[in-house]
N, C-alpha and C positions, 0 to 999 in steps of 0.2 A: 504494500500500500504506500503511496507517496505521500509524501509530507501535507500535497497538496487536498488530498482528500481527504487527510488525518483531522485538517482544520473546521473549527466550529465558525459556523455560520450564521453572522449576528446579522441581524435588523437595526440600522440606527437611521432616527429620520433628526433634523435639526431644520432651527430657524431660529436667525438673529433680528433683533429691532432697534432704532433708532428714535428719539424723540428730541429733534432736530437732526439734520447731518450734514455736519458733526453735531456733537451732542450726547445727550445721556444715553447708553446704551446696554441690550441686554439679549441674552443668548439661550437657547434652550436646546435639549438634548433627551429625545427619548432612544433607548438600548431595548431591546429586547429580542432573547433568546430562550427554546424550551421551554415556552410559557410564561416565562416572567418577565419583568418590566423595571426599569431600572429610571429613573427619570434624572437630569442633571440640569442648573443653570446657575448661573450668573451676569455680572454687570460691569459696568467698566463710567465712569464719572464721563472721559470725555474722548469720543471715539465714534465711528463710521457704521454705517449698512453694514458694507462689506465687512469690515474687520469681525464683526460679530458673528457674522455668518461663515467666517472661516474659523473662529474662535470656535464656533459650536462644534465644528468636525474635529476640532484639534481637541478639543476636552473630549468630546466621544472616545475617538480614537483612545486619546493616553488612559480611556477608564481602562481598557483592557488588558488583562493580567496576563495574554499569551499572546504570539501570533494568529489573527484570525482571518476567517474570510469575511467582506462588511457588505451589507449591500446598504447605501448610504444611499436617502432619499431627503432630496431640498429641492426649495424652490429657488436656489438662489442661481440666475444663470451664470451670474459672474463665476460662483465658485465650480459650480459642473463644467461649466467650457474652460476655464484655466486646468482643470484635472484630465477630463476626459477628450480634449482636441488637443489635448499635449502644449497648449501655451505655456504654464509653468516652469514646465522642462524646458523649453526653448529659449523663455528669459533669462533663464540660470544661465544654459549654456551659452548665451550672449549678454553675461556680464548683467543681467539682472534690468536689460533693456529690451522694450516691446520691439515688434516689424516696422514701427516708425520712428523706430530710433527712440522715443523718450523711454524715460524711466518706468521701471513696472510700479506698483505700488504692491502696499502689505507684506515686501519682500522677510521680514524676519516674521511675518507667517507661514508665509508660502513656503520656507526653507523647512521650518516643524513641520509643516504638513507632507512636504515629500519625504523629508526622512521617517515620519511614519509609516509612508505608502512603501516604503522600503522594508516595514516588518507586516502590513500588512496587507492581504489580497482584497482590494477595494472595486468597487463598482458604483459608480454615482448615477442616480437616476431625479431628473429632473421632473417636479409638479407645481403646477400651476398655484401660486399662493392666492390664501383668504377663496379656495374653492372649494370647501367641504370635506376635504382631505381629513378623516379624522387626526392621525398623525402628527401632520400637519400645523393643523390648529392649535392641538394641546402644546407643540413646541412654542408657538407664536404665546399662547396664553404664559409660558410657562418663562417666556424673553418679557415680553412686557412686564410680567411681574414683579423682574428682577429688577426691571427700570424702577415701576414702583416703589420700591423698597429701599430706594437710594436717598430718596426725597429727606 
């Protein structure tokens, strides 16, 4: 049996929020494998969409105790087309600069994030936000929250 089949096959869906952006922000994270439900969030004083929504995968990811296989569902296109059209990789490999020459952003996320994708076997699936997505929403409930709580 290869290592690759050996690996546990998690569910993680996330979504990050903002209230302004920039601004107060917060991230959620729901896990779930073999029936149970793992739920994670936080918040950040002063910070981006994006950053949260990449925040959300990088907190997912580092919950896990081993190598796994993920199937990661957001709505976030920024963060699924940086992962899955291979842009991330491309801005490292060019010095951490887009196709038009400027600067990437989030770069000391995006670096967590690949060397995670390094221990783990990831698959990002892109959904539509605030569309009834149960998942979804409890992530979104569970980023606002975190905004809340800042106040």
């Amino acid at each position: 049996m290869s290592n690759n089949m050996a690996k546990k096959t998690i569910e993680i869906f996330t979504d990050g929020a903002c209230s302004g952006n920039p601004g107060k922000g917060g991230w959620g994270a729901v896990l779930r494998y073999n029936g149970k439900t793992k739920e994670l969030s936080g918040s950040e004083r002063e910070t981006t969409n994006n950053r949260m929504e990449l925040t959300a995968v990088i907190k997912a990811l580092s919950a896990l105790k081993e190598p796994c296989k993920a199937i990661i569902t957001t709505d976030s296109k920024y963060v699924c087309d940086s992962i899955e059209k291979g842009w991330a990789k491309s801005w490292r490999t060019k010095g951490w600069r887009k196709s038009d020459g400027k600067p990437a952003l989030n770069i000391d996320l995006f670096e967590i994030l690949l060397a995670l994708l390094e221990i783990h076997d990831c698959r990002f699936v892109w959904v539509k936000g605030h569309d009834g997505h149960p998942e979804n929403e409890r992530c979104d409930e569970l980023a606002t929250g975190a905004i809340q709580k800042l106040s």
